[in-house]
Each structure stands twice: as C-alpha cells, then as structure tokens.
C-alpha positions as CSV (number, residue, x, y, z in Angstrom):
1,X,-33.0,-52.2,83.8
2,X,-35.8,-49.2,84.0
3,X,-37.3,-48.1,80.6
4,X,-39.5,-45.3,80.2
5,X,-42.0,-45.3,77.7
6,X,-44.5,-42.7,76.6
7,X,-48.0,-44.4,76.0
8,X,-50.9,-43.3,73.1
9,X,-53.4,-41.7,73.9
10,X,-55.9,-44.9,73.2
11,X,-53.3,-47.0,75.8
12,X,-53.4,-44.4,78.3
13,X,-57.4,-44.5,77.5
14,X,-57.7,-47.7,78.3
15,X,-55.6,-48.5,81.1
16,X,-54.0,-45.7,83.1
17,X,-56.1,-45.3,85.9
18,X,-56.1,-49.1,86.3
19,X,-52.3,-49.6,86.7
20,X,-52.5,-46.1,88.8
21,X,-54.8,-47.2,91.3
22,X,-52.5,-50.5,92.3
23,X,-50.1,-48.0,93.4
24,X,-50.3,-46.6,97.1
25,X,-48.8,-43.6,96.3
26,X,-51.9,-42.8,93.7
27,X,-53.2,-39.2,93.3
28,X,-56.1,-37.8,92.0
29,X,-54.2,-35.8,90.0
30,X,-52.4,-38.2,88.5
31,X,-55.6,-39.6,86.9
32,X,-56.4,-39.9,83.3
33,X,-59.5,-37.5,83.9
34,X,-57.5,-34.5,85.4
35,X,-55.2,-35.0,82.6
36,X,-58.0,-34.4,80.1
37,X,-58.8,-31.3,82.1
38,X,-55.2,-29.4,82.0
39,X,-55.7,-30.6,78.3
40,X,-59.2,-28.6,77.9
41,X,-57.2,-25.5,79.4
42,X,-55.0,-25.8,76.3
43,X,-52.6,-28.2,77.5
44,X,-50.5,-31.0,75.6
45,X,-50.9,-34.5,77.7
46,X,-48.0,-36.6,78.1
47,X,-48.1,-39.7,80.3
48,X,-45.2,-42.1,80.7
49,X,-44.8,-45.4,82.4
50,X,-41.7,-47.2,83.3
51,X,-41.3,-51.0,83.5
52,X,-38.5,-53.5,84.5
53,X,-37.1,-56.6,82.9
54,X,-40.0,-58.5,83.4
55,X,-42.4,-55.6,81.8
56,X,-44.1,-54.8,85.0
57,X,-44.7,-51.3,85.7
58,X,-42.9,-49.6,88.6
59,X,-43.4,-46.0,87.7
60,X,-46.1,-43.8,86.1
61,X,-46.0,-39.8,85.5
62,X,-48.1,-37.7,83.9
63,X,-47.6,-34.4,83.0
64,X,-48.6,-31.0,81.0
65,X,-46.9,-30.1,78.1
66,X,-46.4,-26.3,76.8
67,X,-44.9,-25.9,73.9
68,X,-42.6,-22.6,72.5
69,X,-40.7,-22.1,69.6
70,X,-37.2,-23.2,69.3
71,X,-37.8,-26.8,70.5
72,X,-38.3,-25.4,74.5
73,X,-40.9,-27.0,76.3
74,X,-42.2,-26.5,79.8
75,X,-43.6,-29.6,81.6
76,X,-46.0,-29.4,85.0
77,X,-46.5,-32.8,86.7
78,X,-49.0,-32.7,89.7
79,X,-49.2,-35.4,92.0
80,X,-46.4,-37.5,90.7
81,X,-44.1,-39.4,89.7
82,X,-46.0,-42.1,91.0
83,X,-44.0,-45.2,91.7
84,X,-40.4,-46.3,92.1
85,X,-38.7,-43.1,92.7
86,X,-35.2,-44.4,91.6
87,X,-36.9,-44.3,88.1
88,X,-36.5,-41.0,87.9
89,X,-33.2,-41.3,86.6
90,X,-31.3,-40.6,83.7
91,X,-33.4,-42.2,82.1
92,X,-36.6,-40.5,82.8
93,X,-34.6,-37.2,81.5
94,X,-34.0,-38.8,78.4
95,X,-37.9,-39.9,77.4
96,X,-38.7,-36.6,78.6
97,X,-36.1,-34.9,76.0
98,X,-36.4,-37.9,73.0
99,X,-40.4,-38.9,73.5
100,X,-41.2,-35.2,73.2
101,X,-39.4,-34.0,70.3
102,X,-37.8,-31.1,72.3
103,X,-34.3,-29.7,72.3
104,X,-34.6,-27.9,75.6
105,X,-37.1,-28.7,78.8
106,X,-37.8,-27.2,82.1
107,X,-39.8,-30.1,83.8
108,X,-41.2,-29.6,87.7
109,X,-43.2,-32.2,89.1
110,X,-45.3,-31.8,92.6
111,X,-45.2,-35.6,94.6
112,X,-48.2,-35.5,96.4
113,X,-46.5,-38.6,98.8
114,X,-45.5,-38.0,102.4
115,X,-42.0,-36.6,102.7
116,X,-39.1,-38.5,103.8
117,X,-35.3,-38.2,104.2
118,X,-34.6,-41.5,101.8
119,X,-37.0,-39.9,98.7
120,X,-35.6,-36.3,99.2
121,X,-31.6,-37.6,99.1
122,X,-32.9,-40.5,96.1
123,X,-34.3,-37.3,94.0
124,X,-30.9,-35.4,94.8
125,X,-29.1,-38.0,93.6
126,X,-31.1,-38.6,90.7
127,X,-30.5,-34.5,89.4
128,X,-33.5,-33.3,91.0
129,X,-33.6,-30.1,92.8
130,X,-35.9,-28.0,95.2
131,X,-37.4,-24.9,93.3
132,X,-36.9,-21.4,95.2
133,X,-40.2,-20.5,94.0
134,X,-42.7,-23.3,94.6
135,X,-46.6,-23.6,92.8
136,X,-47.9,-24.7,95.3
137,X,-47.3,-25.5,99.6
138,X,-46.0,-29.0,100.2
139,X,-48.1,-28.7,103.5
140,X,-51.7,-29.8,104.2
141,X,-54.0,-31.9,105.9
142,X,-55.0,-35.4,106.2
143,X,-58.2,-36.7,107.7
144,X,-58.3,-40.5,108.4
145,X,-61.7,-42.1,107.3
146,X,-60.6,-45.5,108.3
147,X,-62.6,-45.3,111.4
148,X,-66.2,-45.5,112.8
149,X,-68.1,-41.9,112.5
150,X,-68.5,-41.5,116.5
151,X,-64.7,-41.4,116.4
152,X,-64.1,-39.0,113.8
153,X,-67.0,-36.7,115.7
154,X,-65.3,-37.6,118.7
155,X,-61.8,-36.6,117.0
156,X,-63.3,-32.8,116.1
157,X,-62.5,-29.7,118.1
158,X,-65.2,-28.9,120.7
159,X,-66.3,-25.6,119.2
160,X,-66.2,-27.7,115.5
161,X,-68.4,-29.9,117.0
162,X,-70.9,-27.3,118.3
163,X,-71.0,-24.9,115.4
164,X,-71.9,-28.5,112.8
165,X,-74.6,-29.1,115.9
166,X,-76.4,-25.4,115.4
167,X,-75.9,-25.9,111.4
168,X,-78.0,-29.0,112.5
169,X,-80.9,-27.7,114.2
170,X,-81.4,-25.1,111.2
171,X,-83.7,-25.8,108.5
172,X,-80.6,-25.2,105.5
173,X,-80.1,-28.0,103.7
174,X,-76.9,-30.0,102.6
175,X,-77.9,-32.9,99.3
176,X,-75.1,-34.3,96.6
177,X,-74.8,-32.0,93.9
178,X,-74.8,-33.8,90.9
179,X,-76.2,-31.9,88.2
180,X,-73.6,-28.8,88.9
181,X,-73.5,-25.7,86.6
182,X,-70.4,-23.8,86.4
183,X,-72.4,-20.1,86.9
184,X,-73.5,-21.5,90.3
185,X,-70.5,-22.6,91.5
186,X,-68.4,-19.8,90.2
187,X,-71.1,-17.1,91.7
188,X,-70.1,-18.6,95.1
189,X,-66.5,-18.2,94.8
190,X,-67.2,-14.9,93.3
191,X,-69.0,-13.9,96.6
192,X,-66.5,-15.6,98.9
193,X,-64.0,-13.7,96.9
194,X,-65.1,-10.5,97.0
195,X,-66.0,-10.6,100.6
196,X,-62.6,-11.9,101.8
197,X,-60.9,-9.6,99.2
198,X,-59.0,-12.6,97.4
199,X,-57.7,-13.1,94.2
200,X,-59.2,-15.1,91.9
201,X,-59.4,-19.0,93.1
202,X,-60.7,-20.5,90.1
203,X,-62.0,-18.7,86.9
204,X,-65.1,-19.8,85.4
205,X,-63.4,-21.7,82.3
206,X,-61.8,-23.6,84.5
207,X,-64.8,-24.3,86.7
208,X,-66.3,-25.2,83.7
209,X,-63.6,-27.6,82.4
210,X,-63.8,-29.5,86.5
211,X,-67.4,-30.1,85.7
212,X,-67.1,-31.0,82.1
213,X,-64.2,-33.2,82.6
214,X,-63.9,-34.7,86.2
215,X,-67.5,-35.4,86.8
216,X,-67.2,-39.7,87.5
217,X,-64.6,-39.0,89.9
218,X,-65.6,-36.1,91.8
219,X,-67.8,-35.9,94.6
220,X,-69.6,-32.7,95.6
221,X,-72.0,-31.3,98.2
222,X,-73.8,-27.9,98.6
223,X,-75.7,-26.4,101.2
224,X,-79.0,-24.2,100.1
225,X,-80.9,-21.3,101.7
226,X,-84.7,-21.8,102.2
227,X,-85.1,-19.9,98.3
228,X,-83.1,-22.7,96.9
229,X,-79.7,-20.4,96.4
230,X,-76.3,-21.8,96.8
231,X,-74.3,-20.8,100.0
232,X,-71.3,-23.3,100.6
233,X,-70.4,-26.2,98.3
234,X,-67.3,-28.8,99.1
235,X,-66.2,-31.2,96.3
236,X,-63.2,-33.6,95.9
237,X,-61.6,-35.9,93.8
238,X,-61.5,-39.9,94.4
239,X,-59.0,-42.3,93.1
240,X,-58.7,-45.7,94.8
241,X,-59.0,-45.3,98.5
242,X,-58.1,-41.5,98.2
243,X,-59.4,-38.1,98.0
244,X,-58.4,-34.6,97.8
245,X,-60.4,-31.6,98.3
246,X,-60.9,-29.7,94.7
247,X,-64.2,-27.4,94.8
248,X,-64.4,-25.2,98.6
249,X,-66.1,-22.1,98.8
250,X,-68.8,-20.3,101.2
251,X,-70.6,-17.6,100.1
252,X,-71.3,-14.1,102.3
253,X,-74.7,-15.1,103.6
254,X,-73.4,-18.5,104.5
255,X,-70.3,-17.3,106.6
256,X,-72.2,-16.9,109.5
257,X,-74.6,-19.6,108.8
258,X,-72.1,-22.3,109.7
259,X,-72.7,-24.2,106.2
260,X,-69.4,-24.6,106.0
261,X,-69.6,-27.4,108.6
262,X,-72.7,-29.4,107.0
263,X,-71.1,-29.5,103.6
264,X,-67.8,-30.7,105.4
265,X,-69.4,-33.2,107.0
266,X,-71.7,-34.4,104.2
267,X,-68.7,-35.1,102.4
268,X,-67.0,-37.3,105.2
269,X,-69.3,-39.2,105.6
270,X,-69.9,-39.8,101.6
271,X,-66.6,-40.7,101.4
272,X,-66.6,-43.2,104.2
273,X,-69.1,-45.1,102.3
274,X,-67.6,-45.4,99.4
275,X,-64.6,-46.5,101.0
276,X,-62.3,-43.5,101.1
277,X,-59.8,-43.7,103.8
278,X,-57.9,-40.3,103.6
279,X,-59.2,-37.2,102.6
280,X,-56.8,-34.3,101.8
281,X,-57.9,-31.5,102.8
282,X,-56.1,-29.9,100.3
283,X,-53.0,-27.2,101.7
284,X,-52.5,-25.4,104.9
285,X,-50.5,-21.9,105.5
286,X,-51.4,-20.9,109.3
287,X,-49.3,-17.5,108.6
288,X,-51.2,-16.6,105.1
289,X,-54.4,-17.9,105.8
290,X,-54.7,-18.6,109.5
291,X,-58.6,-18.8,109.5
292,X,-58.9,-21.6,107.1
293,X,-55.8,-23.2,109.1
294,X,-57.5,-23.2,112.1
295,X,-61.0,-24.7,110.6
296,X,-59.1,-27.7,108.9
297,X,-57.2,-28.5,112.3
298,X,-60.7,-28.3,114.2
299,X,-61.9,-31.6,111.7
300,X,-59.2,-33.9,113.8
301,X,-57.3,-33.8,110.5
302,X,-53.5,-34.5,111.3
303,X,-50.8,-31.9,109.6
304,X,-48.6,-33.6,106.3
305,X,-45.5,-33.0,104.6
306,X,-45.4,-33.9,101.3
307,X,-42.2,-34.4,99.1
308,X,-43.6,-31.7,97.3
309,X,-42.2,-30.0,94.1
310,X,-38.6,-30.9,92.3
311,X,-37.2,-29.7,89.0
312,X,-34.9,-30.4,86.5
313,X,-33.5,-29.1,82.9
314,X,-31.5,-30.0,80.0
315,X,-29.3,-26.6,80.9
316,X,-28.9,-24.9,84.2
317,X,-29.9,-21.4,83.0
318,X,-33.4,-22.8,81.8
319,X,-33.7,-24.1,85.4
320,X,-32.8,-20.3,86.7
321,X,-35.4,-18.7,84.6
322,X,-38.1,-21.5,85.1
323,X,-37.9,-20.6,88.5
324,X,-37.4,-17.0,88.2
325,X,-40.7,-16.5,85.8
326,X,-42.4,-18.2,88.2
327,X,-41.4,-16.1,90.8
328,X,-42.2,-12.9,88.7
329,X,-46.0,-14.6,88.0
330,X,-46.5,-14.8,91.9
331,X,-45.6,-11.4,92.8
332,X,-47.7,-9.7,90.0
333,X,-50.7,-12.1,91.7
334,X,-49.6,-10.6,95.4
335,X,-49.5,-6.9,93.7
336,X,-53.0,-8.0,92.5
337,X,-54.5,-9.2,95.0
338,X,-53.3,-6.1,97.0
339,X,-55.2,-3.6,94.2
340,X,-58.6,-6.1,94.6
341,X,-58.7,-5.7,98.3
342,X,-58.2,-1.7,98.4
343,X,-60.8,-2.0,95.7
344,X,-58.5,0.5,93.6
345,X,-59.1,-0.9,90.4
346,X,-61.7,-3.2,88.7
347,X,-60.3,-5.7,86.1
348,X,-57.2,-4.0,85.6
349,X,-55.2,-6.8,87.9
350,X,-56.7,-9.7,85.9
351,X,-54.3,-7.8,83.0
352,X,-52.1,-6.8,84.7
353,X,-51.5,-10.6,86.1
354,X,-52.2,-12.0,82.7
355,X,-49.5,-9.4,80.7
356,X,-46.8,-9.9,83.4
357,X,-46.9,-13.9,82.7
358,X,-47.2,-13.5,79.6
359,X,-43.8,-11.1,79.5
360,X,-41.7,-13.5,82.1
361,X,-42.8,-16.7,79.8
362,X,-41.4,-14.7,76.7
363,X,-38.3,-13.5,78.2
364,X,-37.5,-17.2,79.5
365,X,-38.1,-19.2,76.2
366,X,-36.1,-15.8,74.5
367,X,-33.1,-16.2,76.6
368,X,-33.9,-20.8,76.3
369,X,-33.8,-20.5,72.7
370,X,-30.3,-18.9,72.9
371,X,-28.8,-22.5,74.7
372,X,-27.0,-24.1,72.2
C-alpha cells in the first residue's frame, strides 16, 4: 500500500534533494532550491513523498501552492511527480485535498520524463487528464554529454561548427560567471527583447530571485566585448547527472558576433566535467520560433517528447475554468506581445497582461467558491 505524506519544511531541508537525486527521472525543477524560488515569487511550497510498506520512497512531488478564499487552491508542479507513477492515485488526490487544508483544488503538474504509451494510459487511469491549454511545450531537446568532445563537435551541424570556429578566432571572451547581478543579466534580455520584439522572458524580480536562490546549482557562462559589457550569457540548472537550460539570451551587438556559440559551448563542456550527461536544452517550437529551432538542432541535440502537463480537480467545472483562465492569460500575452512589436504602446501591455490574469483568476475562484 502507497501513502502520501507531506514533509516539514526542516525534513524537506534536510533530505529532499538527496532522495530526489536516486531517482532517474530527477529534474532540476523538482529540487529543493527551485522550490525556494517559486516561494520568493510569493508562492506556498508543498512537497510530498510517497512510501510503501517497507517505508521506502517510490514517489516524490513538489509543487506551488496559491491560495484564495473559500478554501480553493491552485497547485503548479514542474518537473514531476517524480517516481512511481501509479502513485498518483487516489491517494495522491486525497493528501493533496487533506494535507493542504483546502476544500476545492485545481492541481496541474508538468513530468519533465520522456513520453510513453504505458505513463500516458497509467495517468488516464489514475484521473489525470491532458489540459487544452498547456504552460508550457512538452517538446525540446536533449544533448548527450556522455561522450568524448571530438564526437559531440563532430555531432554539430557544419555551419554550427564554422560559425563557433570564427567566434574562436575573435578576441571576445567567454569565462564562468559567478558573481552574476541581476541588472546585467536582465539588461541583456532587455536588449534581445526589444530587438526581436518579444514579450517579456523573465522580469527582473524573478531574475533576481534565480540568482538569489539557485546559485549552488546553477551554472552560467557569459561572453564580453573588448569594454567588458555583457553580450550573450547561457546558464542551467544541475541535479544529479542532469541539466536543463534556465538563463539564454544574446544581446543586439552580439547577434552577429556569433557569441551565442562560445557561451553554448562553454557550457558543454563545463557540464561534461562535472559529469552531466544530458543537457536540456530547454523547449523547441520550429513553427513559433523557427530560428532558435534550427540553432538547437545544429548542437547534434536529438528532439524529445516529454509526458508533459496533466491535471486534476476535486470538481469538473474547477478543471474547465483552470484551464480556461489559463487560456484567457495566454492570449492577453499574444495581444501583448503583438502591441510590443508594432511599438504601439509602452507599458501599457505589461497592465494590460497583468489586469487580464488578474480578472480570469478572480472569475475562476468566484464561480470555485460556488461548488458545494
């Protein structure tokens, strides 16, 4: 028999990222530290384990915990359950209703393991379903480390390989950034983004809360002009024998400065020796964003599926307008992003974006509170 229990935060202190490492399914985001970083950005923490008969742990999950009033609660799990899937039972839905205090929950969870037909019909099974409007893409990129550097050179597109040769024979140079500032970083996604026309990656607060909170286990390169200025940094996160890519942006100047390719590789080879032996290159959508697509397939990195996101509820309509708020949030962020490219308006979208989530979230605990 399967019990879930939901640890302290001195247990999960002192041992999570042990027992989550023995796992092979283990995700950055599943560690302690990137839980104390959703909690600086003013979210609850709640980690569960589950254990057998013999009180060995098969399962772990941790998620993010937003509270509203009458008893709802909204819970975001990246990168698990970790684990046993056919823990995710009953069971699981219980600890997540009686651990939390809650009377009505709208729990989503993004398994950041590769996809296959036995996990997808387990989680149907279990009362897991596929959202119709997913966070995040369940499709990305995996480079193998586990294999000598002439190989993985070897592995890399032609034109890859001769645009990292002429980054070479420049005088710009790539060193370990370990004293980052969050102004620094967040001025180079600033210029990315306004040169590209994107919406806002990352904001500075949350830059901020990365650096402040993630710094151990993250590993981050940057490549400088010849006046010391930042034009492309690359950072990810390592847990065990795995890595995902967290910090990536190249500023104007360095676009056609090929830095992107010395920080890249700077970083591969880091993480080869410390022993990292996949990198994910964190998401892919050729249609969206072909250019960065195409750059990613040049490393030799091989295309993944994960299992991706799943949801559940304690009532069907709370499922219906989980998913539907999120699907509002996304298309005021597409409206935006549409106004910050025609350069119609300054910060108006950031309000605008802000306001509309703000409005979707209070309609769908409204209409949660009303499930009796």
């Amino acid at each position: 028999m399967i019990t879930w229990k939901k640890l302290t935060e001195e247990e999960a202190r002192q041992s999570w990222d042990e027992t989550l490492a023995r796992f092979a399914d283990c995700a950055p985001f599943q560690s302690h530290a990137w839980g104390e970083y959703r909690r600086a950005l003013n979210w609850e923490q709640c980690r569960w384990v589950a254990v057998n008969e013999n009180d060995e742990v098969v399962a772990m999950m941790q998620a993010s915990l937003r509270r509203y009033p009458g008893g709802v609660g909204l819970l975001w799990c990246e990168g698990g359950p970790v684990g046993d899937l056919a823990a995710c039972d009953e069971s699981l839905h219980t600890a997540l209703k009686e651990t939390t205090g809650l009377k009505r929950v709208y729990c989503r969870f993004r398994c950041d393991r590769e996809r296959n037909i036995e996990d997808a019909l387990r989680l149907t099974a279990l009362g897991w379903k596929l959202p119709w409007s997913p966070l995040t893409t369940c499709y990305s990129m995996a480079l193998d480390l586990d294999k000598p550097e002439e190989r993985l050179l070897a592995d890399c597109d032609r034109n890859w390989r001769r645009n990292l040769r002429r980054f070479q024979e420049g005088n710009l140079k790539v060193t370990q950034w370990l004293d980052a500032g969050a102004d620094e970083v967040f001025a180079v996604y600033d210029s990315m983004q306004n040169a590209k026309g994107l919406e806002e990656q990352l904001s500075r607060e949350e830059i901020e809360k990365i650096l402040a909170n993630l710094r151990q286990q993250l590993v981050l390169y940057r490549c400088d002009d010849e006046q010391g200025q930042v034009m492309s940094l690359l950072g990810c996160l390592v847990i065990g024998d795995r890595a995902c890519c967290v910090l990536s942006a190249t500023s104007e100047a360095g676009r056609g400065l090929n830095t992107s390719y010395g920080v890249f590789w700077a970083l591969f080879q880091h993480c080869q020796r410390i022993g990292v032996k996949s990198l994910d290159l964190a998401g892919i959508d050729p249609i969206r964003n072909h250019g960065v697509y195409r750059f990613k397939r040049a490393t030799g990195a091989a295309p993944i599926e994960y299992l991706g996101e799943w949801d559940w509820a304690t009532q069907p309509r709370m499922r219906w307008f989980g998913n539907w708020a999120i699907e509002r949030r996304d298309l005021l962020k597409r409206v935006s992003s549409t106004l910050a490219t025609t350069r119609a308006v300054a910060k108006a979208p950031a309000r605008v974006v802000a306001s509309g989530v703000r409005a979707a979230l209070t309609l769908f605990v409204a209409i949660g509170i009303s499930f009796e």
